[in-house]
Steps between C-alpha positions, in 0.01 A plus 500: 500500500682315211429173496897350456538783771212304714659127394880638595363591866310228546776265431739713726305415780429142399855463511546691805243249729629184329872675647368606789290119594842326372716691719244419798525124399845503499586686827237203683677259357868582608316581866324203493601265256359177421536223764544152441518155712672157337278242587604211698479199688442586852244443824325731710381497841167618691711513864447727843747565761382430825672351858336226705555254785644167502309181665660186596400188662712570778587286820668644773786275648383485883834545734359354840835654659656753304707619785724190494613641127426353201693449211354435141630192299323597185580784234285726389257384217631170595226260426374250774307171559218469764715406848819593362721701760470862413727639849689381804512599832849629614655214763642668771850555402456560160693815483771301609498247264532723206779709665654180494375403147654787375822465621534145347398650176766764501770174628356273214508792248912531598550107427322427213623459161359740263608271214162306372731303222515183737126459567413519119130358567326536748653903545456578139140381579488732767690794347212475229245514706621797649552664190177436407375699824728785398346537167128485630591781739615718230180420239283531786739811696175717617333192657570537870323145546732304195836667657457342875360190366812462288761689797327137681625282224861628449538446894360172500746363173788677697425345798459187329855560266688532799362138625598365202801660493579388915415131430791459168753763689830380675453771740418343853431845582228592278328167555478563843343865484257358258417262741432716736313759338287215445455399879405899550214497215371164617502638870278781344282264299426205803430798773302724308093498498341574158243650378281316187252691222207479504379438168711492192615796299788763486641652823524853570660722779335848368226579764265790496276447747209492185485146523195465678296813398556361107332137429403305171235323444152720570584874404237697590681644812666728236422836362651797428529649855594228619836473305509926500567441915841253396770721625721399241747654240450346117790277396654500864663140544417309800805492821580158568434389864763330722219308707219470280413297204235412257404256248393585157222363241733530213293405210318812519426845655220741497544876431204729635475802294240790424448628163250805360569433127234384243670140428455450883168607541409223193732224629358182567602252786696246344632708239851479418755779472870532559725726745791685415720489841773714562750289350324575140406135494141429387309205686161380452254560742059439564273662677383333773240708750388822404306790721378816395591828762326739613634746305479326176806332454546134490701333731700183302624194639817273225597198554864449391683228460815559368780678685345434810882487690558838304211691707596367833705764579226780448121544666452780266626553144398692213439334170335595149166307452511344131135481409557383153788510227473444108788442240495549125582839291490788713389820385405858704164607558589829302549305168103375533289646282123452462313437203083439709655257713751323315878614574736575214864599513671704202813336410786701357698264249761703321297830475181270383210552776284246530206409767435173616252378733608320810322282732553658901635175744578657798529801599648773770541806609750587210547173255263218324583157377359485170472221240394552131122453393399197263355569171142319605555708922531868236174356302320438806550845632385645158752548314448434123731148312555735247673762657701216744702344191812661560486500879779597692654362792696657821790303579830522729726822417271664305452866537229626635339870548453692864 
């Protein structure tokens, strides 16, 4: 064969591959073209989902004759000293009384004067007060225990404007049913029997019965079926009890929960952690008794102490278990990249690649915090001065490769 013959064939196929391979290249790259990730300042989580049961120091409220009828004079949540009255016993004709009560109310509500221009002080003191209440009700609108406490308060500074109001009025009339609405309540008051606390803490009308069958202090009763026989629903809130009572520890609360992860299996007693409850609020939390299953798992006891009034409405709740968090410039796992055991990212600056190494903080499932190396930290893994001069440096909104 001619040799230009040979050369022109051979160069016809050249070309043809180096086509052929370009094409290839350039049909990946419009499927699958180059990701990137901006770096930036972030935190990332190592966290479980799991549901557990809440422990209280609880004291019942003994009712030595609940068939007389009791009425509570505390609000829900309320907080209480040791020997304070937490309910009275109904006097005989109560039910009379307030008919009666009422009835003044509606007569005393037809003779005031709605005009508070008079009183200037001591009702603009009051109408403050009561504004006040209005506007903790609506920050606080999905807290069943901050809306009765403050329902308590606007009836008591009404109760107490309309005294005000009796004692400076002309109007014979309405001092007289203020009077007497008086004479009713004290007739309530001076033949009623009482009923004191205990101990100190906050009072509560949600009974479950669990009172007695949960108990702080030594937690070894507990294991995991033990809690698997609690008949009850996760997040279900508590019914209030019209005869029953209880008194609440509420600096703090235990939560009893079992756990088959790694970080659980490794936890110490007396570790800290936090809890992420239902309400997407994280609190701080430490384990405090610990007991491996049968089956493995590991059965957790926290001590919480903040939003203790939050959890009184639930036995069981669910909650994310924070075992640790890290801030700092967050990156995906898929930008790693491994030179031995040193991680390197390739930066994409303007079409300009460049790798630079990275030293791994934290890391999860899918991100890292990472932190750039020191000159003398690159030397000490073996990397030579020389070739270090010009290093690089990963910093917030820079572009990195997938």
């Amino acid at each position: 064969m001619d040799k230009n013959k040979y050369i022109k064939i051979m160069s016809i196929v050249i070309t043809s591959v180096i086509i052929m391979y370009l094409v290839v290249l350039l049909v990946n790259v419009i499927k699958k073209p180059t990701q990137t990730f901006v770096a930036e300042k972030g935190r990332i989580y190592k966290e479980e989902f799991t549901e557990g049961f809440i422990i209280r120091d609880e004291t019942l409220i003994e009712v030595e004759d609940a068939n007389r009828g009791i009425a509570p004079i505390k609000s829900e949540g309320e907080k209480v000293a040791k020997g304070e009255n937490v309910y009275r016993y109904f006097v005989e004709n109560e039910e009379e009384i307030n008919k009666k009560i009422e009835e003044i109310d509606v007569k005393i509500q037809e003779n005031i004067n709605e005009d508070d221009t008079y009183f200037s002080t001591d009702i603009k003191l009051i109408n403050n007060q009561i504004d006040k209440c209005l506007d903790n009700v609506h920050d606080n609108r999905n807290s069943i225990q901050t809306i009765l406490q403050e329902k308590n308060n606007i009836n008591s500074n009404l109760t107490q404007k309309v005294k005000i109001k009796a004692e400076n009025s002309d109007n014979d009339t309405l001092k007289e049913l203020v009077n007497e609405r008086n004479e009713y309540e004290k007739s309530l008051e001076n033949n009623s029997e009482y009923i004191p606390a205990e101990n100190s803490g906050v009072i509560s009308y949600r009974v479950d019965g669990y009172e007695e069958e949960f108990h702080t202090g030594d937690f070894s009763y507990l294991n995991e079926e033990f809690l698997n026989k609690i008949n009850i629903r996760t997040g279900q809130i508590i019914a209030g009890s019209a005869n029953k009572g209880k008194i609440i520890n509420n600096f703090k609360c235990y939560v009893a929960c079992v756990l088959d992860s790694d970080e659980a299996k490794n936890a110490a007693t007396g570790s800290s952690l936090k809890l992420r409850l239902q309400s997407t609020e994280e609190i701080p939390a430490k384990i405090i008794y610990k007991a491996t299953q049968a089956d493995g798992k590991e059965l957790l006891v926290l001590e919480v102490s903040n939003n203790v009034t939050q959890l009184i409405q639930f036995r069981k709740s669910s909650f994310d278990v924070i075992w640790w968090s890290s801030s700092g410039l967050k990156i995906p796992n898929a930008a790693l990249k491994y030179d031995g055991e040193v991680a390197y990212v390739i930066r994409n600056r303007g079409g300009l690649k460049e790798q630079i190494f990275v030293k791994i903080l934290k890391s999860n499932d899918k991100y890292s915090i990472v932190d750039n190396y020191t000159y003398s930290e690159l030397e000490k893994l073996g990397y030579d001065a020389s070739t270090l001069r010009y290093k690089k440096s990963i910093s917030v909104y820079d572009e990195i490769e997938l």
